[in-house]
N, C-alpha and C positions, 0 to 999 in steps of 0.2 A: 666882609664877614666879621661879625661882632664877637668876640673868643671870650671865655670867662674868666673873671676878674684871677684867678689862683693861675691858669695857664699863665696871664698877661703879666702877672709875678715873676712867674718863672722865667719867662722870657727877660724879661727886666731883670734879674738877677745873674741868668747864665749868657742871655745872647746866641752868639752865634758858634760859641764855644763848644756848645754840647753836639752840637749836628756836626764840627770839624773834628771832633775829636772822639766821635762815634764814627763819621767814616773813614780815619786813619786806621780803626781797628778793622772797621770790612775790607777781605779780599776786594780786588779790583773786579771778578768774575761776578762777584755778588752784587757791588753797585751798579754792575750794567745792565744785570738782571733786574735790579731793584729799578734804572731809566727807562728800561722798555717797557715792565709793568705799566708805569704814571704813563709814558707816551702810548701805551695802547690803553690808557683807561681814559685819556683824555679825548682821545681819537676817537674810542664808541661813541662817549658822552655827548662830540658833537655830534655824530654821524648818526644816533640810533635816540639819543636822549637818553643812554643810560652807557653804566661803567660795567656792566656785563649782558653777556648772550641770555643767560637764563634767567635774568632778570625782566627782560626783553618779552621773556615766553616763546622764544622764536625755539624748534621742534629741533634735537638736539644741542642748543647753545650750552646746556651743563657740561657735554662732553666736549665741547671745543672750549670754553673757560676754563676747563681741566687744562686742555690739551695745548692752549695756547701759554699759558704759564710752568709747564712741565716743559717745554720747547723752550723760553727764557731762561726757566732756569737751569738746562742741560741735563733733563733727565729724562729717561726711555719710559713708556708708561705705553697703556693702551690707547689712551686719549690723543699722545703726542704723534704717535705713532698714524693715527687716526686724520687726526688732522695735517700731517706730513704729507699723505696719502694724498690727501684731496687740498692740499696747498694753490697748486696751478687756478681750480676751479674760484676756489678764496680768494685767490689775490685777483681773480677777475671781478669779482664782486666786491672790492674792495678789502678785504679783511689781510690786514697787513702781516705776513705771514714768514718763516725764518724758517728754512728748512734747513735740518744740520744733516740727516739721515739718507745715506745714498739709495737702498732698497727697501724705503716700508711696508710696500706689499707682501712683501714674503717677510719681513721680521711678525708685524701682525697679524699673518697667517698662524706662523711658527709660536709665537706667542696664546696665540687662540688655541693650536693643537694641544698645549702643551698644557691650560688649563680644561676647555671643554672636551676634549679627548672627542669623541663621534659628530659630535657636535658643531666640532669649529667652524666649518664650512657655511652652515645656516647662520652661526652667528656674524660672521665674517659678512655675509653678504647681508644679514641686519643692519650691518656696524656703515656698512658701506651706503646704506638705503637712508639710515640716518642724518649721515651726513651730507649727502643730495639734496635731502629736504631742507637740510639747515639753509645752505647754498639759496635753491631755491626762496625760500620762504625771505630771505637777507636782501637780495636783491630786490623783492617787493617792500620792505621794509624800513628803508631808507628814508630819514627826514630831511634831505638836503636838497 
């Protein structure tokens, strides 16, 4: 890869200096999050030809790009939540999958009630329909 000539400055100037002494300032929680990002964007890239689901067009991938980087980097969301859910199914179809969350069936229920109010239920089993098809549609999907 050919980088431009002010980058290639920089580099020549700073080295290897500025990436060490950028991540002595990152938590250790953060670089790890920051490794699995690149090893899961490297992982699509071969596996799909690209560095995300919704890039892909494949029918929910926006909500598991959500959900699989809100799971890296330890935070609870609907998306994470989501695809926590349907982990077991993921990781049969390859999508390398980190599950920290003991119940997210019921947290995502609870979560759902607690924004859609009458609601949650229909949305809940949208959410869940969604992510079937992603499953689905992944396993046909594959360039390998």
């Amino acid at each position: 890869m050919k980088l431009p000539p002010d980058i290639r400055a920089r580099f020549r100037e700073f080295g290897r200096t500025g990436g060490v002494a950028r991540a002595a300032k990152t938590s250790p929680e953060r670089r790890q999050a920051i490794a699995r990002k690149a090893a899961f964007n490297r992982w699509t890239q071969a596996r799909f030809g690209s560095t995300s689901f919704a890039a892909i067009g494949l029918p929910g991938g926006d909500l598991v790009d959500a959900g699989l980087e809100d799971l890296a980097n330890g935070q609870v969301s609907l998306a994470s939540l989501l695809v926590s859910l349907a982990a077991p199914r993921l990781r049969r179809e390859g999508v390398p999958v980190t599950v920290t969350d003991d119940d997210p069936d019921h947290r995502l229920y609870a979560m759902l009630s607690q924004t859609e109010g009458d609601l949650a239920h229909a949305r809940y089993n949208a959410y869940r329909q969604r992510i079937v098809s992603f499953a689905n549609a992944c396993s046909s999907a594959r360039i390998d």
